[in-house]
C-alpha positions in Angstrom: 112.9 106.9 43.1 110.7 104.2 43.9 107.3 104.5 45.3 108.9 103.0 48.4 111.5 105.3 48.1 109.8 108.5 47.9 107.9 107.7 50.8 110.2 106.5 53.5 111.9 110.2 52.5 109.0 112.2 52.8 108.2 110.8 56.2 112.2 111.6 57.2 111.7 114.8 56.1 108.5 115.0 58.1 110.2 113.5 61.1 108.1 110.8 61.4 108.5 106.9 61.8 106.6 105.2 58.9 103.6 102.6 59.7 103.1 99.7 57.6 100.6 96.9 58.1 99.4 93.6 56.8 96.5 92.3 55.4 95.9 89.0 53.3 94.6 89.6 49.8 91.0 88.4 50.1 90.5 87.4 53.3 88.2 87.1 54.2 86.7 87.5 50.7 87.6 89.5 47.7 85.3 92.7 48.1 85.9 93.2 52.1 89.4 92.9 51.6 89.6 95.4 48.7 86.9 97.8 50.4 89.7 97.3 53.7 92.6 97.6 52.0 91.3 101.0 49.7 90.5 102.0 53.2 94.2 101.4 54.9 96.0 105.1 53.1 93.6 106.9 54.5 93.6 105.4 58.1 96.9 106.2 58.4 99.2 103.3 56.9 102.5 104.5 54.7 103.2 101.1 53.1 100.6 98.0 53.1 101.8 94.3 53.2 99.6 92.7 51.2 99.9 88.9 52.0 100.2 85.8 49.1 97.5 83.2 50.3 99.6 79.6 50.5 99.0 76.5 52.1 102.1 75.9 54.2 103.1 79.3 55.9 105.9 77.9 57.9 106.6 81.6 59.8 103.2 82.4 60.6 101.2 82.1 63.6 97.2 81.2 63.7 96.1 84.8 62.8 98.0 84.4 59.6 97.4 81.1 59.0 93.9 81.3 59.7 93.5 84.0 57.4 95.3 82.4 54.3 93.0 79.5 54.8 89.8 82.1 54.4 91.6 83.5 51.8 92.1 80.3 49.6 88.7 79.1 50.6 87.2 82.2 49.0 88.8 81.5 45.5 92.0 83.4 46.1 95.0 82.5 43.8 98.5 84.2 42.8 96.6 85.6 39.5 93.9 86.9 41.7 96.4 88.3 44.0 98.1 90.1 41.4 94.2 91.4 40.1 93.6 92.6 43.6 96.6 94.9 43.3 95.3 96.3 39.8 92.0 97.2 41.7 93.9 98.8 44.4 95.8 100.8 41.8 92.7 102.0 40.4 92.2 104.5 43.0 95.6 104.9 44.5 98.8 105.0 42.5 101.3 106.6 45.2 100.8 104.3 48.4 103.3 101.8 48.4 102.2 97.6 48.0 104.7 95.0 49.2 103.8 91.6 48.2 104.8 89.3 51.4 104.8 85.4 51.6 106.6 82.2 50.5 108.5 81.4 47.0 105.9 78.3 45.7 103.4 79.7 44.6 105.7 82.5 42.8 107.6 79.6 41.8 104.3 77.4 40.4 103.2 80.6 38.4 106.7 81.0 37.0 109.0 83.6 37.9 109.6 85.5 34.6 105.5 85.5 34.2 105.3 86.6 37.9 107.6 89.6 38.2 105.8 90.8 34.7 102.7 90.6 36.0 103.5 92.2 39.6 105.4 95.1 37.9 102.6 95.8 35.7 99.8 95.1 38.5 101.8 98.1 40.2 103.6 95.7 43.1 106.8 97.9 44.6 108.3 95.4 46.9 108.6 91.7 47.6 109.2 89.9 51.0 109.7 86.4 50.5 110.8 84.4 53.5 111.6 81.2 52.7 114.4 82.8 50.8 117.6 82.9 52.2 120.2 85.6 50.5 121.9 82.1 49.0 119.3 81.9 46.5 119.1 85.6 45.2 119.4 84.3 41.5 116.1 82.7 42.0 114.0 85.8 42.6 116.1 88.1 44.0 118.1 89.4 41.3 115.6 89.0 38.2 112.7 91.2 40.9 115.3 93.9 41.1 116.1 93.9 37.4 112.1 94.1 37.1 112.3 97.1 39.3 110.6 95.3 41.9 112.4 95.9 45.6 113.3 92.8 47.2 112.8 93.6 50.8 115.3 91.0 53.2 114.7 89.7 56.8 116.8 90.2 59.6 116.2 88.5 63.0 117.5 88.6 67.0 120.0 85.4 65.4 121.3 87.5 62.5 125.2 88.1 64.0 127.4 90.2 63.0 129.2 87.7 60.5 125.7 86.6 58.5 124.5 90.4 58.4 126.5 91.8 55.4 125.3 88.7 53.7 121.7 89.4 54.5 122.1 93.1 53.4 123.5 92.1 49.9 120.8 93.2 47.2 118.4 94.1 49.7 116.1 97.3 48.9 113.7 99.5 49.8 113.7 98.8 53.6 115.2 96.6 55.8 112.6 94.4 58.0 114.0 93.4 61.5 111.6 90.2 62.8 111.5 91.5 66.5 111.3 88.0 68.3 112.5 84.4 67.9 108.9 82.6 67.0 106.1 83.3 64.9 103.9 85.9 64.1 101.8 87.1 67.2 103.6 84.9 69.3 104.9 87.4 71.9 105.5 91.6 72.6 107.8 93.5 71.2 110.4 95.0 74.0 111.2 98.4 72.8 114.3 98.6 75.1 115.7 95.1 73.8 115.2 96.1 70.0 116.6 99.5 70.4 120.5 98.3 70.2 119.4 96.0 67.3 118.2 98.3 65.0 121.2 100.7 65.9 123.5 98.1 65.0 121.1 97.2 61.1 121.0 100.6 60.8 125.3 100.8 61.1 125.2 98.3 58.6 123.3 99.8 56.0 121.6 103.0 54.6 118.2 101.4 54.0 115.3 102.5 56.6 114.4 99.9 59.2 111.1 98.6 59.8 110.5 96.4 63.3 107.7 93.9 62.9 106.3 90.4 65.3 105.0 91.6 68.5 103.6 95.0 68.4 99.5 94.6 69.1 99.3 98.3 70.5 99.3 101.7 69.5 101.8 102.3 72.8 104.0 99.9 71.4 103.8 101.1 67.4 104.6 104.6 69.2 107.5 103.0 70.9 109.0 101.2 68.1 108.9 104.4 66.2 111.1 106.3 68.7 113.8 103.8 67.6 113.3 102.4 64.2 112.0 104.1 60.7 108.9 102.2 60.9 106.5 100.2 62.7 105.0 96.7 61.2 101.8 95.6 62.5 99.5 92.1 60.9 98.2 89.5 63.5 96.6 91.9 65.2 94.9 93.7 62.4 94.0 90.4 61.1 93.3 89.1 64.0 90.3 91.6 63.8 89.4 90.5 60.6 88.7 86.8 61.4 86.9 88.3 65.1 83.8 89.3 62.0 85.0 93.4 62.9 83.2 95.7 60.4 85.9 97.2 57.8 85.4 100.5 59.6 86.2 99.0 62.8 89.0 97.7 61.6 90.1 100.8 60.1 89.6 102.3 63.6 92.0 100.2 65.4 94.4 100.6 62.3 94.0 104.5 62.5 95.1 104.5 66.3 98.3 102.2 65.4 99.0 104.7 62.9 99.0 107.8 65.2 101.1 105.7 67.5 104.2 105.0 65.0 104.0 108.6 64.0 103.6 110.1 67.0 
């Protein structure tokens, strides 16, 4: 099984929800990302996001934006991305890294060069959201033949006619976008997502992860009564650009953690 795999069944067998959280690869520099993100297993986090700086992050709200911008304006790049992983794998070779962001600069590296690269750089999953299930030939398909999970979005809007469409070639786990908007730009209502997830999880076998809107360990904890795991960035991040020391950061990433598996 996949690394991705292997862990959402271990936490099943455990009983417990899984926590996964984003970062962006070198923001706000390369070593105080790393030193972070080395730090994120032990804190508590199951699966880390590990976000591809671009210029034009149509989804994301100014936590995320602001922090690709730091990123880039460090000297961060896709190849520098992928070296970032290679690091990471140095020390840890069983926590799961999902590569989440937009198609162009996968696209401007050259997707053939790019999946080789991320498989060998030990990437397990993509999320690419500016990729509708439409396109699947263009990264889809080829990541999967790579052995690279591609990871789908499913949103409040996604009916019951577009979801089997949205669930076609996706793997590893399913991640339901809790609120219409951007990232950070409102709470996550436990009690509203609940029949959602029921109804993703009726559709398919994969695990469900709820991310947009969760800012507090009550609310992690909440989300992980209902779903198989509990998504956290902007407000990690959010941390970041506040000038937080990396073990403050870990801190409040710790306390999220014992919230989605509580």
């Amino acid at each position: 099984m996949s690394r991705i795999a292997t862990k959402f069944a271990s936490l099943k067998a455990d009983g417990k929800s899984a926590f996964v959280s984003f970062v962006m690869a070198g923001d706000p520099d390369y070593d105080t990302a790393l030193e972070l993100v080395k730090g994120l297993p032990e804190a508590g986090v199951d699966v880390i996001e590990l976000g591809m700086p671009f210029t034009d992050p149509m989804a994301d709200g100014p936590a995320i934006q602001f922090a690709g911008q730091r990123a880039l304006a460090a000297g961060m790049t896709m190849k520098r991305t992928l070296q970032f992983v290679r690091d990471f794998r140095l020390e840890d070779v069983e926590t799961p890294i999902v590569l989440m962001g937009y198609y162009n600069p996968i696209y401007s590296m050259g997707v053939d060069k790019f999946l080789a690269e991320a498989k060998q750089s030990g990437v397990d999953g993509l999320i690419v959201v500016d990729l509708p299930p439409e396109e699947d030939s263009e990264l889809c398909l080829p990541a999967i033949a790579a052995g690279i999970d591609f990871i789908r979005l499913t949103t409040p809007t996604t009916d019951d006619k577009r979801l089997p469409k949205v669930m076609q070639n996706t793997s590893g786990f399913i991640y339901y976008v809790s609120i219409n908007g951007i990232t950070g730009s409102a709470e996550a209502d436990a009690g509203l997502i609940a029949p959602e997830v029921a109804r993703i999880k009726a559709a398919s076998d994969l695990p469900v992860c709820v991310g947009f809107g969760i800012r507090t360990p009550e609310t992690a904890r909440a989300i992980g009564k209902i779903a198989d795991g509990a998504v956290v960035g902007s407000a990690i991040v959010q941390r970041i650009a506040d000038g937080q020391s990396v073990a403050d950061v870990l801190g409040f990433v710790t306390d999220l953690a014992d919230g989605a598996h509580g």
